[in-house]
N, CA, C and O of each residue as an XYZ file, in Angstrom:
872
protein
N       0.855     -1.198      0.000
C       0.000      0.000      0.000
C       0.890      1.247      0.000
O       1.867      1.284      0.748
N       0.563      2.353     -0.879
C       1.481      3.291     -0.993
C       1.434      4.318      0.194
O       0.357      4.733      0.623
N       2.527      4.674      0.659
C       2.497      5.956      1.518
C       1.850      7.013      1.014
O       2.119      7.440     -0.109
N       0.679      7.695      1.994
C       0.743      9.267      1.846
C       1.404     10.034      2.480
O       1.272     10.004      3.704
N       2.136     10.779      2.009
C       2.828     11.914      2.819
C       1.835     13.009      3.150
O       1.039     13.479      2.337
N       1.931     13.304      4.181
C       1.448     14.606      5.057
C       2.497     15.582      5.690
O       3.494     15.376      6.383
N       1.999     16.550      5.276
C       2.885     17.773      5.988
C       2.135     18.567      7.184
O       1.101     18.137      7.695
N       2.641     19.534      7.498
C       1.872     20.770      8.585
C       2.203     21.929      7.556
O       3.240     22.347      7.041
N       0.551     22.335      7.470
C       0.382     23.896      6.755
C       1.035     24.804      8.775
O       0.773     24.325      9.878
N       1.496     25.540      8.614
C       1.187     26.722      9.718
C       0.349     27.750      9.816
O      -0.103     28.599      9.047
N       0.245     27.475     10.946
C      -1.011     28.156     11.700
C      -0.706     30.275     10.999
O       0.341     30.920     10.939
N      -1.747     30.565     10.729
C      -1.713     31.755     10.790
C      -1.805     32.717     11.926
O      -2.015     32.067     12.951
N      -1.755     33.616     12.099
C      -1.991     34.480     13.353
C      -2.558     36.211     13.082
O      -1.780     36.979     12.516
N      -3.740     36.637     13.467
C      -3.957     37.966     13.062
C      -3.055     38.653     12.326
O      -3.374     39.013     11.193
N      -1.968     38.903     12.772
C      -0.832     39.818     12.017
C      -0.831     39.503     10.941
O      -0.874     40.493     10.211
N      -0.795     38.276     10.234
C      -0.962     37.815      9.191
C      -1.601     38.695      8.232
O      -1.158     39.227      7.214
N      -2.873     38.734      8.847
C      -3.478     39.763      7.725
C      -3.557     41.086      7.955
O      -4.209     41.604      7.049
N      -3.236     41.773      8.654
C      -2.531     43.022      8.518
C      -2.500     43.797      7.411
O      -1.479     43.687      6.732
N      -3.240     44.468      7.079
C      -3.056     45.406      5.779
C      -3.907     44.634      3.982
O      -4.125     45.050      2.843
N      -4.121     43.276      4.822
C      -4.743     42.898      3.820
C      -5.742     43.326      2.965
O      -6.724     43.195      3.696
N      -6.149     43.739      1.937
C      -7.192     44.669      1.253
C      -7.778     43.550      0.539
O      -7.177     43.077     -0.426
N      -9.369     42.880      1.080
C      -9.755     42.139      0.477
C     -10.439     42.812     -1.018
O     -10.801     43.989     -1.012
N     -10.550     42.125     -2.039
C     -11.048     42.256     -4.003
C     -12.375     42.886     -3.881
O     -13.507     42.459     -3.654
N     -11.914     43.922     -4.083
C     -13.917     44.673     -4.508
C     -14.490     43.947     -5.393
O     -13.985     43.452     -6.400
N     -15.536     43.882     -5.024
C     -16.623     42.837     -5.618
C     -17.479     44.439     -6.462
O     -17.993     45.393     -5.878
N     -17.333     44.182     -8.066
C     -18.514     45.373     -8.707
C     -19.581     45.494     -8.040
O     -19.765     44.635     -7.177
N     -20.391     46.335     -8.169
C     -22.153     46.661     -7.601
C     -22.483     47.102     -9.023
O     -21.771     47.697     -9.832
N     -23.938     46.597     -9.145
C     -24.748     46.186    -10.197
C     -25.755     47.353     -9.793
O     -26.706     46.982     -9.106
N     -25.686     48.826    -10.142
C     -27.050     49.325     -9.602
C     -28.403     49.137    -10.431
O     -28.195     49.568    -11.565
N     -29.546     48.719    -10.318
C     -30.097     48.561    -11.030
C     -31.117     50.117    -10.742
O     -31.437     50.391     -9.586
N     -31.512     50.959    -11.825
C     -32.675     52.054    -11.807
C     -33.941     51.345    -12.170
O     -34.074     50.751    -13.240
N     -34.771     51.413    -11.347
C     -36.668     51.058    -12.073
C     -36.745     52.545    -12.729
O     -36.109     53.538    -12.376
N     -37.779     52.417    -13.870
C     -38.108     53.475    -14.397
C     -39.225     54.024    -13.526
O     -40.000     53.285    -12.918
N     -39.281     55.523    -13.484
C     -40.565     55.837    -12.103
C     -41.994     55.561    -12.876
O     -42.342     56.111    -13.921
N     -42.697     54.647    -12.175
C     -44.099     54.981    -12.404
C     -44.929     55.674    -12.865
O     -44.977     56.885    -12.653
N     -45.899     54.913    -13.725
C     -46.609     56.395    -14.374
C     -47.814     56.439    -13.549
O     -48.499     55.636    -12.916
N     -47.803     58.227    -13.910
C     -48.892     58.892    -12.986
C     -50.831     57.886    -13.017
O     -51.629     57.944    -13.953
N     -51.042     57.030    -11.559
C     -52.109     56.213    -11.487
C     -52.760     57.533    -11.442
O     -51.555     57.736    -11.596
N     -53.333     58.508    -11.397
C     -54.129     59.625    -11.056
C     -55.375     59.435    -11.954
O     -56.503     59.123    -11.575
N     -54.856     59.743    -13.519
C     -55.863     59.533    -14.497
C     -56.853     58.538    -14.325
O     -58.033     58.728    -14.620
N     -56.408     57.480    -13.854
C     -56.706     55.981    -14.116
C     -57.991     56.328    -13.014
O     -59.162     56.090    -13.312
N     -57.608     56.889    -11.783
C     -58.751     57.032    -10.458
C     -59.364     57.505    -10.918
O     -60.407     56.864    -11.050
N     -59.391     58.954    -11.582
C     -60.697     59.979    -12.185
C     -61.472     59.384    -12.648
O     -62.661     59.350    -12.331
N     -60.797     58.657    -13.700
C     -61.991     58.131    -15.042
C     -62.697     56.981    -14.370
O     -63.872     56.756    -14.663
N     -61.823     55.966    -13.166
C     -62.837     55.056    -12.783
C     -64.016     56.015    -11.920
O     -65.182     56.092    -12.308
N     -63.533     56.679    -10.771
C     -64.546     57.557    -10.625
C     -65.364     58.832    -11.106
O     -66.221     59.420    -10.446
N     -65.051     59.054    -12.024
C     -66.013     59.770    -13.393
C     -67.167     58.771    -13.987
O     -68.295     59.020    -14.411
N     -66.411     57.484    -13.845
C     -67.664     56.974    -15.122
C     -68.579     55.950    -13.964
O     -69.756     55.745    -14.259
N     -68.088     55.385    -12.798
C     -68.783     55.264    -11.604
C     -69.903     56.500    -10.976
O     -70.863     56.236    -10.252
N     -69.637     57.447    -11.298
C     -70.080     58.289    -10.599
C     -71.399     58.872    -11.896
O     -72.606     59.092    -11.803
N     -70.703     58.929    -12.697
C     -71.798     58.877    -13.762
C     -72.936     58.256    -14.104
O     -73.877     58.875    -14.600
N     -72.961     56.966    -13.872
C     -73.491     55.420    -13.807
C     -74.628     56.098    -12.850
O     -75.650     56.532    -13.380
N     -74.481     56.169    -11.713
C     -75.293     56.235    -10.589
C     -76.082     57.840    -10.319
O     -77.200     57.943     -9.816
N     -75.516     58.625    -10.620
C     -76.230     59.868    -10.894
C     -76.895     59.954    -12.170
O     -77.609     60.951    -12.287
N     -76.864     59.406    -12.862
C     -77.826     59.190    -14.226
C     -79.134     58.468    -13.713
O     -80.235     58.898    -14.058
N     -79.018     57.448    -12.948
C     -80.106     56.743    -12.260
C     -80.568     57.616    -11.364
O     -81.737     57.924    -11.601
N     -79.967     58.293    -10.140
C     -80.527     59.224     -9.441
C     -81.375     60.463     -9.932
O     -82.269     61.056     -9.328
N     -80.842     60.699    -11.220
C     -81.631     62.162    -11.619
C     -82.632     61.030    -12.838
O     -82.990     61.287    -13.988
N     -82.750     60.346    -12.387
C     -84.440     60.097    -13.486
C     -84.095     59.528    -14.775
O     -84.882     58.756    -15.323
N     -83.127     59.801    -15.241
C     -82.707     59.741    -16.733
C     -82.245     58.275    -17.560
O     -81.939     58.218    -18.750
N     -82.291     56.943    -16.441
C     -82.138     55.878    -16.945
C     -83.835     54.939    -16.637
O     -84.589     55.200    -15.700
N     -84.043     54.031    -17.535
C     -85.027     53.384    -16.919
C     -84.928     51.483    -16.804
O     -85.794     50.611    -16.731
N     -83.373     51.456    -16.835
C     -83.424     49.874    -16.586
C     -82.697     49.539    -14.777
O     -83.077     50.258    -13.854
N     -81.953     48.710    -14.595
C     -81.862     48.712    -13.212
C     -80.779     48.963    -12.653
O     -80.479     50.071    -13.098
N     -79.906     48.608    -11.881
C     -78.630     49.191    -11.239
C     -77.349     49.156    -12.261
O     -76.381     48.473    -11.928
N     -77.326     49.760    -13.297
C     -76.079     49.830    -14.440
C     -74.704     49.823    -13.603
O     -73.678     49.174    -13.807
N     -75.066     50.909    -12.428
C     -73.850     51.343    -12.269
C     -73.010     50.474    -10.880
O     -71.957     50.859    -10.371
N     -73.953     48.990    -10.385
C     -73.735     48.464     -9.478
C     -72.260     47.085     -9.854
O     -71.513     46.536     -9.045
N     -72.337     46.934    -11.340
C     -70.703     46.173    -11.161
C     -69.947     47.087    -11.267
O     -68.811     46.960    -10.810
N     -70.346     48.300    -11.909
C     -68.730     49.210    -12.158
C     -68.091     49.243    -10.962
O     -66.903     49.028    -10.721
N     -69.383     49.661     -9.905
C     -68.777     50.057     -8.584
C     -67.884     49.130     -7.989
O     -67.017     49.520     -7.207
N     -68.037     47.793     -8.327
C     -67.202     46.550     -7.727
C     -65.633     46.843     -8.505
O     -64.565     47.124     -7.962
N     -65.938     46.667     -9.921
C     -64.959     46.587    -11.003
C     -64.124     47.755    -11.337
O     -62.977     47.694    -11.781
N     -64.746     48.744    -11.106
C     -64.288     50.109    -11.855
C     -63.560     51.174    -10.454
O     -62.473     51.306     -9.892
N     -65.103     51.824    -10.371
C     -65.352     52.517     -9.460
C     -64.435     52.412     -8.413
O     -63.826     53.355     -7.907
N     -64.333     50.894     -8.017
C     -64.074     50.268     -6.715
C     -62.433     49.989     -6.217
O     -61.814     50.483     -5.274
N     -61.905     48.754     -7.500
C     -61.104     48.085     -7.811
C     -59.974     49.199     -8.222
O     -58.957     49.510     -7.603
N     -60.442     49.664     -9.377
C     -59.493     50.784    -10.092
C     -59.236     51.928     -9.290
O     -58.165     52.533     -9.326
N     -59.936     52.153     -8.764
C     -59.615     53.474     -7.614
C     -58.631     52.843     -6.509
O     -57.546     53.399     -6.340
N     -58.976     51.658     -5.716
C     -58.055     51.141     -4.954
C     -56.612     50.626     -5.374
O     -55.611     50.542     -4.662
N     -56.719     50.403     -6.296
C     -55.225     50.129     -7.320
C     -54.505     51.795     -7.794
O     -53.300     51.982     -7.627
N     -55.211     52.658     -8.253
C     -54.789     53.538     -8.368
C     -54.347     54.225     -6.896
O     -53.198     54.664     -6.958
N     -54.833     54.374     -5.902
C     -54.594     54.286     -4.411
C     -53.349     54.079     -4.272
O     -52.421     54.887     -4.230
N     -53.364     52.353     -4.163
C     -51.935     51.794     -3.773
C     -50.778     52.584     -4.696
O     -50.105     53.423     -4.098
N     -50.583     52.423     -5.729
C     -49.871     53.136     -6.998
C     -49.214     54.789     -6.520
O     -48.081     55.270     -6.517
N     -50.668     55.339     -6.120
C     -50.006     57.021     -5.114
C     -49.336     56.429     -3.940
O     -48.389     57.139     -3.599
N     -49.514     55.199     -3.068
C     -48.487     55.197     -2.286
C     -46.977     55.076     -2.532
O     -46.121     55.503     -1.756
N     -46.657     54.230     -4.100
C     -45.831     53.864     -3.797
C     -44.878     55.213     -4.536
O     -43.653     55.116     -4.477
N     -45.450     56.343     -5.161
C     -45.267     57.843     -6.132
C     -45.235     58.554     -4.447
O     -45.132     59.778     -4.359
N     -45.309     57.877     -3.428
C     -45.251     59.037     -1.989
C     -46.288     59.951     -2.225
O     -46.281     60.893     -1.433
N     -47.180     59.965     -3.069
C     -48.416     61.063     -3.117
C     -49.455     60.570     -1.778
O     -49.933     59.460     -1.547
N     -49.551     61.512     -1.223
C     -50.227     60.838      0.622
C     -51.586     61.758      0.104
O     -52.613     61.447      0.707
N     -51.696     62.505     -0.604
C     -52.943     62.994     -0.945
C     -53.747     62.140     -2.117
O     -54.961     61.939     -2.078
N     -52.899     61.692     -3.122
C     -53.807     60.998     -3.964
C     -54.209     59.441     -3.654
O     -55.363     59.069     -3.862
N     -53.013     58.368     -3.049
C     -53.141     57.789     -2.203
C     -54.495     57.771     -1.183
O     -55.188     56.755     -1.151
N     -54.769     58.718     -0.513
C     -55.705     58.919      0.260
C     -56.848     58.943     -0.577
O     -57.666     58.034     -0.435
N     -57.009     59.647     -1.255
C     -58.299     60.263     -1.956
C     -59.254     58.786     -2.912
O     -60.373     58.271     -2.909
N     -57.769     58.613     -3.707
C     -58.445     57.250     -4.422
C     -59.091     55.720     -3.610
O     -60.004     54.957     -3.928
N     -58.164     55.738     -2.493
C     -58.173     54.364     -1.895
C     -59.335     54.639     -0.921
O     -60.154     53.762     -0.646
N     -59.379     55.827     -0.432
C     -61.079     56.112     -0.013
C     -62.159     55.850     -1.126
O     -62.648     54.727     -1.250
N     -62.399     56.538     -1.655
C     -63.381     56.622     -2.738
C     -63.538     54.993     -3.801
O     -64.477     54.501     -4.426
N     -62.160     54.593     -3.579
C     -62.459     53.098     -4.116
C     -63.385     52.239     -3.450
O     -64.252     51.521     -3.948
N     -62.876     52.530     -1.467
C     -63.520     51.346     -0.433
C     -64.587     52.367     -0.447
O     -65.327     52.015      0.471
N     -65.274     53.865     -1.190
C     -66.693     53.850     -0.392
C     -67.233     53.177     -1.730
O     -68.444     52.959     -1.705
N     -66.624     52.839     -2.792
C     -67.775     52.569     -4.006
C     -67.989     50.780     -3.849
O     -68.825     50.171     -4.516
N     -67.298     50.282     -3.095
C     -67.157     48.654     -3.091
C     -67.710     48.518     -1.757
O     -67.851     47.416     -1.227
N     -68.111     49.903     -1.058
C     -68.949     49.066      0.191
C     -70.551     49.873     -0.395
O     -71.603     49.260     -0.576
N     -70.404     50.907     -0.538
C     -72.034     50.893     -1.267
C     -72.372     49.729     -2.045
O     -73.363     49.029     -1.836
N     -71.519     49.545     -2.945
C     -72.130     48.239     -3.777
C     -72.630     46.991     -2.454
O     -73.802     46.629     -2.359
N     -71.758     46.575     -1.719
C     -72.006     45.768     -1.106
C     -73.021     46.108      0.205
O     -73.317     45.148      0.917
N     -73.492     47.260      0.504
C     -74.451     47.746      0.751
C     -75.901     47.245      0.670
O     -76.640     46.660      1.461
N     -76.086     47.922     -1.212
C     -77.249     47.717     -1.681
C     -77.473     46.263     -1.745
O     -78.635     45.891     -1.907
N     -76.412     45.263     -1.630
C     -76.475     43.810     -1.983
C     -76.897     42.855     -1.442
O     -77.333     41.806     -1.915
N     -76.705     43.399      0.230
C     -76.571     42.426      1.253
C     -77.328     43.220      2.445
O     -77.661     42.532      3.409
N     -77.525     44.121      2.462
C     -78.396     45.266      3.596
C     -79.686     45.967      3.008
O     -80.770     45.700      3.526
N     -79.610     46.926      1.862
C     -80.726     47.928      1.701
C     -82.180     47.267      1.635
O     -83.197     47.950      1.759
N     -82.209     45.392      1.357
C     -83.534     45.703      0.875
C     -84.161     45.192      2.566
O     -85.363     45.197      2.835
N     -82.970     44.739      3.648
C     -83.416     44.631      4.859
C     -83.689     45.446      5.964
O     -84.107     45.158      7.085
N     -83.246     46.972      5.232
C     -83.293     47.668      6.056
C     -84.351     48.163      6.054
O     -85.110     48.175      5.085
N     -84.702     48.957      7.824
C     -85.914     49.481      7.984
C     -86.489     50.866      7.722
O     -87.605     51.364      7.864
N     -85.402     51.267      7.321
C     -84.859     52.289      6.497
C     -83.766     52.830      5.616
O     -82.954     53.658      6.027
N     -83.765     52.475      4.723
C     -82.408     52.573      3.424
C     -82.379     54.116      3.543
O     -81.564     54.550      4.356
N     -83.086     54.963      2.910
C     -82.731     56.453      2.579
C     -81.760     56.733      3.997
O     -80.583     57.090      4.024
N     -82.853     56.387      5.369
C     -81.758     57.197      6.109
C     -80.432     56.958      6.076
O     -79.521     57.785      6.039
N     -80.339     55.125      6.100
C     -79.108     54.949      6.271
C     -77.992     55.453      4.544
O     -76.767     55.561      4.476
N     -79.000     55.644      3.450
C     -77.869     56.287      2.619
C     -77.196     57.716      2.945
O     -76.076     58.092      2.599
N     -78.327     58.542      3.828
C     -78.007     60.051      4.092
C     -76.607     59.953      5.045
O     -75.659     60.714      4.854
N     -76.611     59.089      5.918
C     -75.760     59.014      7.281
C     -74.023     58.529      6.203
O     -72.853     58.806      6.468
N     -74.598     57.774      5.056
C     -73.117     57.442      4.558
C     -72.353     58.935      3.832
O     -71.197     59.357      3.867
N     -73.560     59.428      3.220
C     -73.376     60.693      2.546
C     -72.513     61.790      3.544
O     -71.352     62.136      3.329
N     -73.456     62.301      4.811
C     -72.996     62.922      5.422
C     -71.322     62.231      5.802
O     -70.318     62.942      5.835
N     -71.317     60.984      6.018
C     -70.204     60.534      6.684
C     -68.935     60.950      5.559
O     -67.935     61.647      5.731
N     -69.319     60.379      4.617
C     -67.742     61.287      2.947
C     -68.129     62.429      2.948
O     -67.074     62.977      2.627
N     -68.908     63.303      3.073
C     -68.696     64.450      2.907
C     -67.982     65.331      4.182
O     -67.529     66.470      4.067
N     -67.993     64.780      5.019
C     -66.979     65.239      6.070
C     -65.685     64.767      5.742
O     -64.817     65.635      5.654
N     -65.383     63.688      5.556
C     -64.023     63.584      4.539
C     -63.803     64.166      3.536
O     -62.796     64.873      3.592
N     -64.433     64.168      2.441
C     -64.798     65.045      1.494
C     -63.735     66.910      1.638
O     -62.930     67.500      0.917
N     -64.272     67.126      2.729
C     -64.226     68.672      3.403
C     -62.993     68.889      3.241
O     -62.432     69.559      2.374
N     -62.587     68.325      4.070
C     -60.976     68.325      4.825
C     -60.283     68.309      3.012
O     -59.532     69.114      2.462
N     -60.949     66.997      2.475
C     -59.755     66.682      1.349
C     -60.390     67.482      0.133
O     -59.889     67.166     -0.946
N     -61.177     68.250      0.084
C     -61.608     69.725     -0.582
C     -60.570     70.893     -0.650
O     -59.920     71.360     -1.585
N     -60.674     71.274      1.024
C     -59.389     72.681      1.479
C     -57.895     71.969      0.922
O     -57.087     72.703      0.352
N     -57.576     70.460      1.130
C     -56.286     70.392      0.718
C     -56.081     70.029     -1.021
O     -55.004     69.847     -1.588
N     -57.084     70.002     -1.472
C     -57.024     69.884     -2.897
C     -56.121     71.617     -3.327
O     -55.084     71.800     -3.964
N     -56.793     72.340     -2.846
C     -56.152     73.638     -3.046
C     -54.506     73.604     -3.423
O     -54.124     74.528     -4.141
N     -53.684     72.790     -3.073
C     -52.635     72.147     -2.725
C     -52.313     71.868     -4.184
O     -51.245     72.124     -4.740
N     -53.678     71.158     -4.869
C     -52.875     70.321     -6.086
C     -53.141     71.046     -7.617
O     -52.228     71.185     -8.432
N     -54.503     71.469     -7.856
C     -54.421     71.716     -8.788
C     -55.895     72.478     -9.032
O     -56.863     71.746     -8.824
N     -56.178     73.786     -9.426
C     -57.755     74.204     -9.479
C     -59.084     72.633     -9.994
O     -60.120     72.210     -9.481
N     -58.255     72.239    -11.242
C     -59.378     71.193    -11.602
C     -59.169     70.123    -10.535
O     -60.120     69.352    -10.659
N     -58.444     69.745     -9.629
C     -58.756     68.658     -8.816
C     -60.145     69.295     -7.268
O     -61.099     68.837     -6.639
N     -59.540     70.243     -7.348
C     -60.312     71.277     -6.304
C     -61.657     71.397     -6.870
O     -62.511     71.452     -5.985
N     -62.197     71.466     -8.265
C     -63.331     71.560     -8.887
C     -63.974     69.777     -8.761
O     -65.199     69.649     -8.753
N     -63.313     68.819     -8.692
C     -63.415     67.695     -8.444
C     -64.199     66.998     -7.486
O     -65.028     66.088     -7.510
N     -63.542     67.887     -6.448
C     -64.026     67.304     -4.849
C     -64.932     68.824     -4.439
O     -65.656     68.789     -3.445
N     -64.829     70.165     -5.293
C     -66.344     71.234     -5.159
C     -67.606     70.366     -5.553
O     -68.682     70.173     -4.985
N     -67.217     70.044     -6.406
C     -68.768     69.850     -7.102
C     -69.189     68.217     -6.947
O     -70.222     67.709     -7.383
N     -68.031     67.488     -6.156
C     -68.589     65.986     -5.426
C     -69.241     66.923     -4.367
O     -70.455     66.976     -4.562
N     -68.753     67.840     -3.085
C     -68.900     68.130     -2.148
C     -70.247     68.621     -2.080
O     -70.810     68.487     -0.993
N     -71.013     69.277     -3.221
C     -72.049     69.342     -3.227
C     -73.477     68.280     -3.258
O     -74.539     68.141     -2.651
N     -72.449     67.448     -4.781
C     -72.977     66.377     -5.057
C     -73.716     65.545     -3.320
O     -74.893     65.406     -2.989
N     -72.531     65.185     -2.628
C     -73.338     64.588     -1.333
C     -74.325     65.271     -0.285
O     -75.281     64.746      0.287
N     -73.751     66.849     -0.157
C     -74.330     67.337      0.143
C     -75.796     67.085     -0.013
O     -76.498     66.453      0.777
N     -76.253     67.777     -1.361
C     -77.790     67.572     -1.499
C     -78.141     66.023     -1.504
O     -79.334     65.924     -1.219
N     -77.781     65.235     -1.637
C     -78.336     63.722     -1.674
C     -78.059     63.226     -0.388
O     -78.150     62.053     -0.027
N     -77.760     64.069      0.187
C     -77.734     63.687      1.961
C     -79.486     64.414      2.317
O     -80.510     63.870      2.731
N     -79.248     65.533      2.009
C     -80.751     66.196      2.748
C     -81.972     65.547      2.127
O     -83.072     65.522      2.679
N     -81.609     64.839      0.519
C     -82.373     64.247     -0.491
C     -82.942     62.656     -0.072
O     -83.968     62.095     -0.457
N     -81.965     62.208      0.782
C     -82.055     61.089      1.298
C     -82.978     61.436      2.708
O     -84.169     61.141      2.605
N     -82.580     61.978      3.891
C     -83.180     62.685      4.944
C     -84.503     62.954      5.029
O     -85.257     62.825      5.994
N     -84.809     63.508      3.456
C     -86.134     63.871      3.451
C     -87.043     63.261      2.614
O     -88.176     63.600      2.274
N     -86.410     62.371      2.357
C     -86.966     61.494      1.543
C     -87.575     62.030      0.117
O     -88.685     61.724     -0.319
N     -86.772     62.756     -0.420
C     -87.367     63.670     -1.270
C     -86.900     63.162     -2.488
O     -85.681     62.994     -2.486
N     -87.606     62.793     -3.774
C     -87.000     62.328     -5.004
C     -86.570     63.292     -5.694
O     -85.624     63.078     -6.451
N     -87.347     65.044     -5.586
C     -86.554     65.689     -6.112
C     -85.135     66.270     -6.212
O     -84.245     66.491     -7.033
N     -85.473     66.408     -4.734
C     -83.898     66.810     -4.160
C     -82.940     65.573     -4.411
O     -81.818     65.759     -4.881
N     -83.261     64.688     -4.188
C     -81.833     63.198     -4.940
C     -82.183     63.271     -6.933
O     -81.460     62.504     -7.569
N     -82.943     63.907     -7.571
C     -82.972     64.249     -8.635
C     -81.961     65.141     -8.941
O     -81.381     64.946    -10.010
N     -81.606     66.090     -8.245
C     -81.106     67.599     -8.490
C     -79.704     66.859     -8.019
O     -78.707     66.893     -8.740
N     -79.719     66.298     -6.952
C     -78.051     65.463     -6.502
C     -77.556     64.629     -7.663
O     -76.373     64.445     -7.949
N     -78.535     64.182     -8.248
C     -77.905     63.149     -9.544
C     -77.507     64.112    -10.631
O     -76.486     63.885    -11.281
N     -78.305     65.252    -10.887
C     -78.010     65.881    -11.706
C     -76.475     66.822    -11.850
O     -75.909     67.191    -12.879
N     -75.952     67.098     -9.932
C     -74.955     67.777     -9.824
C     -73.750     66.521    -10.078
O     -72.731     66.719    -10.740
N     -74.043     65.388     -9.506
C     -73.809     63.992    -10.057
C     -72.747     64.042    -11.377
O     -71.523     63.918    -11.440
N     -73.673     64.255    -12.288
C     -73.408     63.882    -13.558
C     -71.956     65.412    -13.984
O     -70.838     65.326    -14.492
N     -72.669     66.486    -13.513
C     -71.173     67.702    -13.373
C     -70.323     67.051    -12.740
O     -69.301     66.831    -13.390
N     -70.339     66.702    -11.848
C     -68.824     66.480    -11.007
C     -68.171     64.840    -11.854
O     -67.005     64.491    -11.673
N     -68.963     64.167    -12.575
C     -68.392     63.264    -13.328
C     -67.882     63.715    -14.257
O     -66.777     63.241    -14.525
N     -68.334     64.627    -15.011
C     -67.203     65.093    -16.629
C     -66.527     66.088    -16.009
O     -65.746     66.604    -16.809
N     -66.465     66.765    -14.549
C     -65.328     67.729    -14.037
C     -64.127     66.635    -13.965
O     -62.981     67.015    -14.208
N     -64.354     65.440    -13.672
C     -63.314     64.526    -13.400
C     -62.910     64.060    -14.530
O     -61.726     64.223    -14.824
N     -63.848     63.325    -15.490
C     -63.251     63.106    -16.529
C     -62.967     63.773    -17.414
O     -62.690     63.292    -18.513
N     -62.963     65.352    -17.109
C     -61.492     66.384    -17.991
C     -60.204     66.186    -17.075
O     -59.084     65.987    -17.544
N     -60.459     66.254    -15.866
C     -59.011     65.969    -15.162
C     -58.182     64.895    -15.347
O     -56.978     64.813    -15.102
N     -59.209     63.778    -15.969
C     -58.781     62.767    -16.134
C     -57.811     62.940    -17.410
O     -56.581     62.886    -17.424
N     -58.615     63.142    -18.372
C     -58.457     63.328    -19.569
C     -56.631     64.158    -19.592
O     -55.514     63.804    -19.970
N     -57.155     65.221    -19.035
C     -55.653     66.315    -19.113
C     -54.562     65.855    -18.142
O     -53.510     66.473    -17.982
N     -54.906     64.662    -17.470
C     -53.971     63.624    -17.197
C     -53.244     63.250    -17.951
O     -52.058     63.577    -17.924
N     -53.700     62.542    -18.742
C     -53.604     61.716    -19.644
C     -52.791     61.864    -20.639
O     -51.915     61.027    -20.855
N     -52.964     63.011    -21.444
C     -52.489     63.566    -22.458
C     -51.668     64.918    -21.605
O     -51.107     65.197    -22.664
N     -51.341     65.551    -21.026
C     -49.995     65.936    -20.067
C     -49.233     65.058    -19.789
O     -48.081     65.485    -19.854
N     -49.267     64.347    -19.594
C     -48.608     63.276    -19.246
C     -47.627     62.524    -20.317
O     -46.451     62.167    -20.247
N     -48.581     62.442    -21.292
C     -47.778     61.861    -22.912
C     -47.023     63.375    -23.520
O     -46.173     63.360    -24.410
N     -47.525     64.653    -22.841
C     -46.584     65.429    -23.418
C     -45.135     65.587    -22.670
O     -44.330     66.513    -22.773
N     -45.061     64.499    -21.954
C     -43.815     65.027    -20.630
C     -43.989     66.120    -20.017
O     -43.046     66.881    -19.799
N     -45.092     66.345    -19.681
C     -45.378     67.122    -18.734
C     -45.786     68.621    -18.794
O     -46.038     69.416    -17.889
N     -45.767     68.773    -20.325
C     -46.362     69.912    -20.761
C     -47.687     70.050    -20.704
O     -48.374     69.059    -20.948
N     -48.174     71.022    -20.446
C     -49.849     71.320    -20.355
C     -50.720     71.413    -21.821
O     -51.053     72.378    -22.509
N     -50.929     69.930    -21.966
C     -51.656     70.260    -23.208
C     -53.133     70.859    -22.803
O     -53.547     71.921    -23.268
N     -53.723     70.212    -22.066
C     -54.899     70.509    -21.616
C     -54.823     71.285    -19.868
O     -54.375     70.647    -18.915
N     -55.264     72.493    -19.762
C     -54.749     73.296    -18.758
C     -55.102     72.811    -17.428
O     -56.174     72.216    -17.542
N     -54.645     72.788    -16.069
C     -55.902     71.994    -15.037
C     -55.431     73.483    -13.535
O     -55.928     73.457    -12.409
N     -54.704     74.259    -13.888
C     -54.789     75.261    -13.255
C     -53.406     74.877    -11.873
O     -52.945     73.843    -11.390
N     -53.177     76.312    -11.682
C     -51.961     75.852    -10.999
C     -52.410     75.796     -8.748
O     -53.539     76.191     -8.457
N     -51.927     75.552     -8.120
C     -52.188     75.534     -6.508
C     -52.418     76.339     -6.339
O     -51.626     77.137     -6.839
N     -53.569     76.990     -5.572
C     -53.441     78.401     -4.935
C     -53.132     77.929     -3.566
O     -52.893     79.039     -3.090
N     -52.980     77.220     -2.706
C     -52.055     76.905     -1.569
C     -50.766     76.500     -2.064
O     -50.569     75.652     -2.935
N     -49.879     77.192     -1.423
C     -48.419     76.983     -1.397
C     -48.021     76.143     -0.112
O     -46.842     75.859      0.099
C-alpha cells in the first residue's frame, strides 16, 4: 500500500493579515423606471362610476342598477389600485383620496347587496353614509387647493354632489336626490377632464396640453 505523505500547513496568526485589502466585488445598480402617474386611471374610474349612478338618481335611466358592477370593477377596484400606486409615487394625498373613494364605491355596492332591501330604512341609512364622505370630502376639498384648481373643482362639485343627496335622502325627497344626480353627472365630466388632461400631459412630458390650473395653496 502506498504511503501518503502529510505535511503541517502553519497556523496563521492575526498579524498575518494586517493590511490585507480584500477584491472589490462590482455593484450592479439597477434604476426602475418611475411609475406612471395612477391619477388619471382614479378619475376616469370615478367619473364613469359616478356617472353610472347619478344618471339613475336624476331620473334619466329606466333599466336597473347599471352602475352596481362598475362600482365593484371600476369605481371600486381601479380606484383602490390607483390608491396603492399614489403610495408607492409618496403622493399621501392621492393615495388617500383614491383608496377612499375606491372602499366607499365597493362598500355601497355591497351595501345595496346584502343590507338595503333589509333595512328598515335605506334612505336614512344612505343620508348618514353621505354625510359621513362628505366630512371627509371637506378636509380633502381645502387640501385639494394644494394640487391643482381642476382637482379642487373635483371634490367642489362631489362636495355638493353629497351634500344635497344627503338632505335628499333625509327627506326622503326624489326631487332633491334628482337635483343630486343631476350635480352627479357635473362632477363626473369635471373629473373626466381631469382625467383626460392627465392623460395627455402626461404623454406630453409634462407639458400642459390641456390646462388643469396651478395651486393656490403653497
Amino acid at each position: 500500500m502506498p504511503e501518503i505523505e502529510t505535511r503541517e500547513v502553519p497556523a496563521r496568526s492575526s498579524a498575518d493579515f494586517v493590511g490585507f485589502v480584500p477584491e472589490e466585488v462590482p455593484q450592479r445598480k439597477i434604476e426602475l423606471p418611475p411609475p406612471a402617474d395612477p391619477a388619471p386611471l382614479g378619475l376616469a374610474a370615478f367619473a364613469l362610476t359616478t356617472f353610472l349612478l347619478s344618471a339613475s338618481n336624476a331620473g334619466f335611466t329606466d333599466g336597473g342598477a347599471a352602475w352596481l358592477g362598475f362600482a365593484f370593477a371600476y369605481g371600486g377596484l381601479g380606484q383602490l389600485l390607483a390608491g396603492m400606486w399614489e403610495f408607492r409615487k409618496a403622493n399621501v394625498f392621492g393615495a388617500t383620496a383614491f383608496s377612499t373613494y375606491g372602499a366607499f364605491w365597493i362598500g355601497l355596492g355591497l351595501y345595496v347587496l346584502l343590507v338595503e332591501t333589509g333595512s328598515p330604512n335605506a334612505q336614512n341609512d344612505l343620508g348618514w353614509i353621505m354625510v359621513a364622505f362628505a366630512i371627509f370630502n371637506t378636509y380633502m376639498l381645502a387640501f385639494s387647493l394644494r394640487v391643482s384648481l381642476a382637482v379642487f373643482a373635483v371634490f367642489l362639485t362631489l362636495e355638493i354632489t353629497e351634500i344635497v343627496l344627503a338632505v335628499g335622502f333625509f327627506q326622503a325627497s326624489e326631487s332633491i336626490i334628482e337635483i343630486g344626480g343631476i350635480v352627479g353627472i357635473v362632477t363626473a365630466f369635471v373629473a373626466w377632464y381631469t382625467s383626460a388632461a392627465g392623460v395627455v400631459n402626461g404623454m406630453a412630458a409634462g407639458r400642459q396640453v390641456l390646462p388643469v390650473g396651478r395651486p393656490v395653496w403653497h
